[in-house]
N, C-alpha and C positions, 0 to 999 in steps of 0.2 A: 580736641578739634582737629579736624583735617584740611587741607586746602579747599575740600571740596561743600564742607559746610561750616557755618558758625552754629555753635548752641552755647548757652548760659540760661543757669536756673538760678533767679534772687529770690528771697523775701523781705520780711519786713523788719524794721530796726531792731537788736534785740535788746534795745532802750523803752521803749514801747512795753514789751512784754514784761522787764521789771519792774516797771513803774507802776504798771495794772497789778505785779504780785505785791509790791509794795502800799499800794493803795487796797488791796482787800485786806490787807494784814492789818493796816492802822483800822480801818472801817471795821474788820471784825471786834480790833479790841475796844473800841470806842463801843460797839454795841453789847459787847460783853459786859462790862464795866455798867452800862447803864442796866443792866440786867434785860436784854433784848436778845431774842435769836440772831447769829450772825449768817441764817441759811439764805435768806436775801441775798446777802454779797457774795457766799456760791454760787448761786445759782445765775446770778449776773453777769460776775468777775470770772468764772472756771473758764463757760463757754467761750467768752473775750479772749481769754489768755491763751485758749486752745486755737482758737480760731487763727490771732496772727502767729505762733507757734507753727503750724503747718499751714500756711499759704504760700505759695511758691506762684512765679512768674517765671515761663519756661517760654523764649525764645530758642528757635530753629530754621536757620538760612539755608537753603541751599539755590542752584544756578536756576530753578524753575520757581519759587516762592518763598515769602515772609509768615513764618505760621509762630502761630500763639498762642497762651493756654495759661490763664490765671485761677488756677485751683485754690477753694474752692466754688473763685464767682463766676466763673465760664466755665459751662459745664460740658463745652465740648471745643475743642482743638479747631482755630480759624486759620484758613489761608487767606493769604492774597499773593497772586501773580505778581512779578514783577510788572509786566504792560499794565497791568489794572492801577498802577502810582505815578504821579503825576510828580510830585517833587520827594525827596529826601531832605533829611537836615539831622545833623547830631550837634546836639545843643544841650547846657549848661545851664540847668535849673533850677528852683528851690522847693520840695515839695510842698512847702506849707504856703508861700506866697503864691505860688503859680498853681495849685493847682489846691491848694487850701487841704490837703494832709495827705495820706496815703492810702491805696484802695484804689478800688475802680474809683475814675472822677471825673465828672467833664466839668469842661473847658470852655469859654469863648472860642480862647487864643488856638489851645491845640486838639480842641475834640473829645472824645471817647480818650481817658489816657487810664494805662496799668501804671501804677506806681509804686514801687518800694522804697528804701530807703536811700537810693544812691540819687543824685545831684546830677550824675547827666543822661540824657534819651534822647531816642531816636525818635525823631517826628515824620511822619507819614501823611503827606496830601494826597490823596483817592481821585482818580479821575472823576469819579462817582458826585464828588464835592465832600463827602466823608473827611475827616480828619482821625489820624491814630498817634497815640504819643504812649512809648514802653519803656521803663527804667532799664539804663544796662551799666553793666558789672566793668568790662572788657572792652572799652573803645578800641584800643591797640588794636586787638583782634579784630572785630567787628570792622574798621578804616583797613585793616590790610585786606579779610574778606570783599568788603563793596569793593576796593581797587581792584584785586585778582580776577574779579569779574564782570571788571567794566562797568558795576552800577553810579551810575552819577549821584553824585550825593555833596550836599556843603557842610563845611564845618564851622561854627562860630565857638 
């Protein structure tokens, strides 16, 4: 990172991904055992497994825009203006209560949200009446960026 932008790429917990390979493992042997095909739980569990395995959530700040990109559920790369946000907030969350897991999710509270596996994000009011809420990695950075460049922004 530079002074001149912030980037960070997350995904998703790599607790999640065990647990799915862990669970087709018992579910194959269980259906083995009963003398069943266990191609059901390939072809359920692979695509799962691959799926949060490469998802990534790629935040990129610079002095003209907030841009986004949650490969593979946004299939194309979103700005937004700084003038086009109405408030800021980096705020301390839990993804299963607030926003009931991980993935694309919406919200009451905070809208349209990208979430991976980290506890705190950045929440985005849209002039628009829009709501954005992004999992991030690097607050440090992210808080000396928005200061370096003047962006208002609060912290809880």
């Amino acid at each position: 990172m530079n002074s001149k932008s912030f980037e960070e790429k997350s995904g998703f917990p790599k607790l999640i991904i065990i647990l799915l390979i862990f669970q087709s493992v018992v579910a194959t042997l269980i259906l083995l055992k009963d003398k069943e095909s266990p191609l059901v739980v390939l072809y359920v569990t692979v695509p799962l497994i691959l799926l949060f395995a490469f998802s990534f959530l790629k935040l990129h700040l610079n002095e003209n825009y907030f841009e986004y990109n949650f490969f593979p559920f946004t299939f194309k790369t979103t700005k937004i203006r700084w003038n086009e946000i109405q408030e800021i907030q980096i705020l301390n969350t839990d993804p299963i209560s607030d926003f009931g897991g991980w993935g694309v999710r919406l919200s009451r509270k905070y809208g349209k949200a990208f979430i991976t596996g980290n506890n705190e994000i950045i929440f985005l009011k849209l002039k628009n009446g829009k709501k954005r809420a992004f999992s991030i990695i690097n607050k440090t950075e992210l808080i000396l960026f928005l200061t370096d460049h003047n962006i208002t922004f609060t912290h809880h």
